[in-house]
BALOBA-1460 file (C-alpha; in Angstrom, 3 decimals):
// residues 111
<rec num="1" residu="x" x="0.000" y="0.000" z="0.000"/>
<rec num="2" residu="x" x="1.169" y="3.804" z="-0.714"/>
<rec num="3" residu="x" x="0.925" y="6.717" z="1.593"/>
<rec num="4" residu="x" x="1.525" y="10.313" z="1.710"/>
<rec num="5" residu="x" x="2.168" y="13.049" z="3.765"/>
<rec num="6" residu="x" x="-0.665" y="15.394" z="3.929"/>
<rec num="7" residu="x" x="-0.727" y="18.844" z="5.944"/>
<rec num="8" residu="x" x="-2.790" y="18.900" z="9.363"/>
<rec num="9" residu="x" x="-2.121" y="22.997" z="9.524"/>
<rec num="10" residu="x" x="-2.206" y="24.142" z="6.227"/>
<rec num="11" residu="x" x="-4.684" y="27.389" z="6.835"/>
<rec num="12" residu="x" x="-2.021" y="28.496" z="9.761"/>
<rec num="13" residu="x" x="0.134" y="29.929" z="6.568"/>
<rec num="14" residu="x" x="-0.028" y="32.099" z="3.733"/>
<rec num="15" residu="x" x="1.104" y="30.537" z="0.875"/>
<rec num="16" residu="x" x="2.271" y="34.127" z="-0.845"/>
<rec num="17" residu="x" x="5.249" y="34.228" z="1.720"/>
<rec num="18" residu="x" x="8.688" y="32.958" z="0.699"/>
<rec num="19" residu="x" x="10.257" y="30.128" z="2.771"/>
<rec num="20" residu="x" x="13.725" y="29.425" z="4.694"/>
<rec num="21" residu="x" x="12.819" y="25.586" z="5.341"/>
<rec num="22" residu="x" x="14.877" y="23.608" z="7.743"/>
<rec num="23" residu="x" x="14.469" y="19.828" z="8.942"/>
<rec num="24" residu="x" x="16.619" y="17.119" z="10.345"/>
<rec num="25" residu="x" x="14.259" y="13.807" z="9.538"/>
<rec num="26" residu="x" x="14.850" y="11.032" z="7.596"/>
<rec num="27" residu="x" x="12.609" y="11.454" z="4.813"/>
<rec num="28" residu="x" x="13.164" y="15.418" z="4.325"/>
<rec num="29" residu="x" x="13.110" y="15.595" z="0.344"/>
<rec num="30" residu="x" x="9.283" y="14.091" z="1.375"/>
<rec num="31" residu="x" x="8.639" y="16.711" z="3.735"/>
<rec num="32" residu="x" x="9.831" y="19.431" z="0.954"/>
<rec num="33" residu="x" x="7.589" y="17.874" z="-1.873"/>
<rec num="34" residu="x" x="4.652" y="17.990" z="0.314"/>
<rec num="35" residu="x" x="5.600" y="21.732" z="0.919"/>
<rec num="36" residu="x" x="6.105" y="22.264" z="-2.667"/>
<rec num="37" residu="x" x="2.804" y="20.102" z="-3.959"/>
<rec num="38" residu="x" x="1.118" y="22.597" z="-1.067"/>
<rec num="39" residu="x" x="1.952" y="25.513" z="-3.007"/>
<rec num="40" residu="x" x="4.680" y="26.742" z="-0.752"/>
<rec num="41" residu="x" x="7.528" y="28.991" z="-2.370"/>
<rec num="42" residu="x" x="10.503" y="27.548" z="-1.275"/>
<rec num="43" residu="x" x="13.777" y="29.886" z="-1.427"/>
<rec num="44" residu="x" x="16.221" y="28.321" z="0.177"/>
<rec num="45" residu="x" x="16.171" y="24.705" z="2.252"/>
<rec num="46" residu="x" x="18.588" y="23.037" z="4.430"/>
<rec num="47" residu="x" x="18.805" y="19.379" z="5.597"/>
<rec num="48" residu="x" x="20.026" y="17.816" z="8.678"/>
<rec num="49" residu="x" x="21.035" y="14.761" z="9.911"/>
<rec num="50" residu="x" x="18.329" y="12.347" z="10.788"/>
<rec num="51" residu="x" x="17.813" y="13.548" z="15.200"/>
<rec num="52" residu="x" x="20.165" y="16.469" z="14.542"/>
<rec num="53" residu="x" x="20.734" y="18.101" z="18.194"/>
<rec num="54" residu="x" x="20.245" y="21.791" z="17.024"/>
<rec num="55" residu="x" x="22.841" y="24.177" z="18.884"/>
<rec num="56" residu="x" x="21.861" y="28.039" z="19.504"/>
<rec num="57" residu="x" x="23.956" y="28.819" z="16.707"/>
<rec num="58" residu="x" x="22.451" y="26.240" z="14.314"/>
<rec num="59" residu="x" x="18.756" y="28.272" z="15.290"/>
<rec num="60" residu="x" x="20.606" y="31.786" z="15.133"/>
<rec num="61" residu="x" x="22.096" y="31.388" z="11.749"/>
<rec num="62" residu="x" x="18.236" y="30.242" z="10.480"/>
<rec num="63" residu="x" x="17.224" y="32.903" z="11.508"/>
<rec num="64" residu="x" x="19.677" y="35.462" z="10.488"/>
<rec num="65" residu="x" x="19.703" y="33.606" z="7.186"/>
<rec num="66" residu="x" x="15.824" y="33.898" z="6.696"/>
<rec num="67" residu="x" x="15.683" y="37.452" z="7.709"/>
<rec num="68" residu="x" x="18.425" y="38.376" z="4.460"/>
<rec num="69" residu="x" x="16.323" y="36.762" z="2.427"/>
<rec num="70" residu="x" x="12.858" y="38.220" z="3.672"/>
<rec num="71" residu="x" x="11.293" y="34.578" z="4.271"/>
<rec num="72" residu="x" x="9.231" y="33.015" z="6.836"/>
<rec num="73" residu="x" x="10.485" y="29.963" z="8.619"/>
<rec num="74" residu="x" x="9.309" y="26.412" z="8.588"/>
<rec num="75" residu="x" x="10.047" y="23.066" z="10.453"/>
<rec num="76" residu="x" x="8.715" y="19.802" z="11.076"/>
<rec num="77" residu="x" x="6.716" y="19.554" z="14.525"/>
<rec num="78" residu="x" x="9.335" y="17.065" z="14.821"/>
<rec num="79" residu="x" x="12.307" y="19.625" z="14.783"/>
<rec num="80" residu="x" x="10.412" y="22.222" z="16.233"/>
<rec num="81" residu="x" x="9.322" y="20.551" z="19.556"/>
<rec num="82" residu="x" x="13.452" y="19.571" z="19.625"/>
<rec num="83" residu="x" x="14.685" y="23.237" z="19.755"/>
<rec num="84" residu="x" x="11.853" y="24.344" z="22.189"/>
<rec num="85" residu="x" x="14.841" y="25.774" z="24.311"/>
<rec num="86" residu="x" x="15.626" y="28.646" z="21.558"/>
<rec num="87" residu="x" x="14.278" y="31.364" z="19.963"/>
<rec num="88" residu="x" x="10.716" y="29.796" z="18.302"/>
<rec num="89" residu="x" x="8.863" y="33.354" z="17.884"/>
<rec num="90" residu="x" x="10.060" y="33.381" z="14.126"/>
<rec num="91" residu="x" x="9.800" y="29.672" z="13.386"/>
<rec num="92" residu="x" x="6.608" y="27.710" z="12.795"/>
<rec num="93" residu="x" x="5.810" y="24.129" z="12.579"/>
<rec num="94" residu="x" x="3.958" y="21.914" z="9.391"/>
<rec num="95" residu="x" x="1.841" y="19.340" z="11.057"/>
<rec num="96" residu="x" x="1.448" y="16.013" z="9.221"/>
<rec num="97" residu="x" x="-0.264" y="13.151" z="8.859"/>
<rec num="98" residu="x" x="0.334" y="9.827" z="6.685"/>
<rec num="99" residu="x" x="-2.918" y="8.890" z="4.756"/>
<rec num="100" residu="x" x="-2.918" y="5.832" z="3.209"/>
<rec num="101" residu="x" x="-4.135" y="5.879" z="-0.252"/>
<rec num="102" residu="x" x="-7.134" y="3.398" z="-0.986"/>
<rec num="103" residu="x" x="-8.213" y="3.297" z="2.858"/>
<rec num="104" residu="x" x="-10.669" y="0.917" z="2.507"/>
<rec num="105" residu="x" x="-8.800" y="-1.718" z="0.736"/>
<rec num="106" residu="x" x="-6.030" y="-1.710" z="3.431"/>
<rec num="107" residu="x" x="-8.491" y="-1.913" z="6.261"/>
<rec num="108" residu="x" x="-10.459" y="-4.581" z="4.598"/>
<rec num="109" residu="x" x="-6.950" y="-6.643" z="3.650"/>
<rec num="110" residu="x" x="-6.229" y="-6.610" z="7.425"/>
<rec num="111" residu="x" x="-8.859" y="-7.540" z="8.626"/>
């Protein structure tokens, strides 16, 4: 069975605004197609390690990064609940959720 990645929050942000996206998962060119397929402009991205441990700088640079180039900030809840101990008023979080295409079949297969 297939899945995808579908956005929980999407009304929480205005898809005019360009975005600085950061995330340090294991799937993140997933997480940045489901940004893109959203409608999100995407300036500039980086990627992290899988559990990156975020430093103060790591958060500061983001920021001061974003700022230059006038965009708004987005994480994963993932990342964002693991840097709770910085600066968060400038970052926001996508939530997500993994539909499974063709529902019903899968339910009634195990079963």
């Amino acid at each position: 069975f297939v899945g995808r990645y579908e956005m929980v929050n999407l009304v929480e942000f205005n898809k005019k605004e360009n975005y600085f996206v950061f995330s340090g998962i294991g799937n993140h060119q997933t997480f940045i197609s489901m940004l893109r397929a959203n409608g999100f402009n995407i300036i500039k991205e980086i990627e992290y390690a899988d559990h990156y441990k975020y430093t103060k700088k790591d958060i500061e640079e983001i920021i001061k990064n974003a700022d230059k180039l006038n965009c708004k900030i987005i994480t994963t809840e993932k990342d964002f609940f693991r840097i709770k101990n910085f600066n968060l008023e400038k970052i926001k979080f996508v939530k997500s959720e993994l539909k499974i295409i063709d529902e019903d079949k899968f339910i009634k297969d195990i079963i």
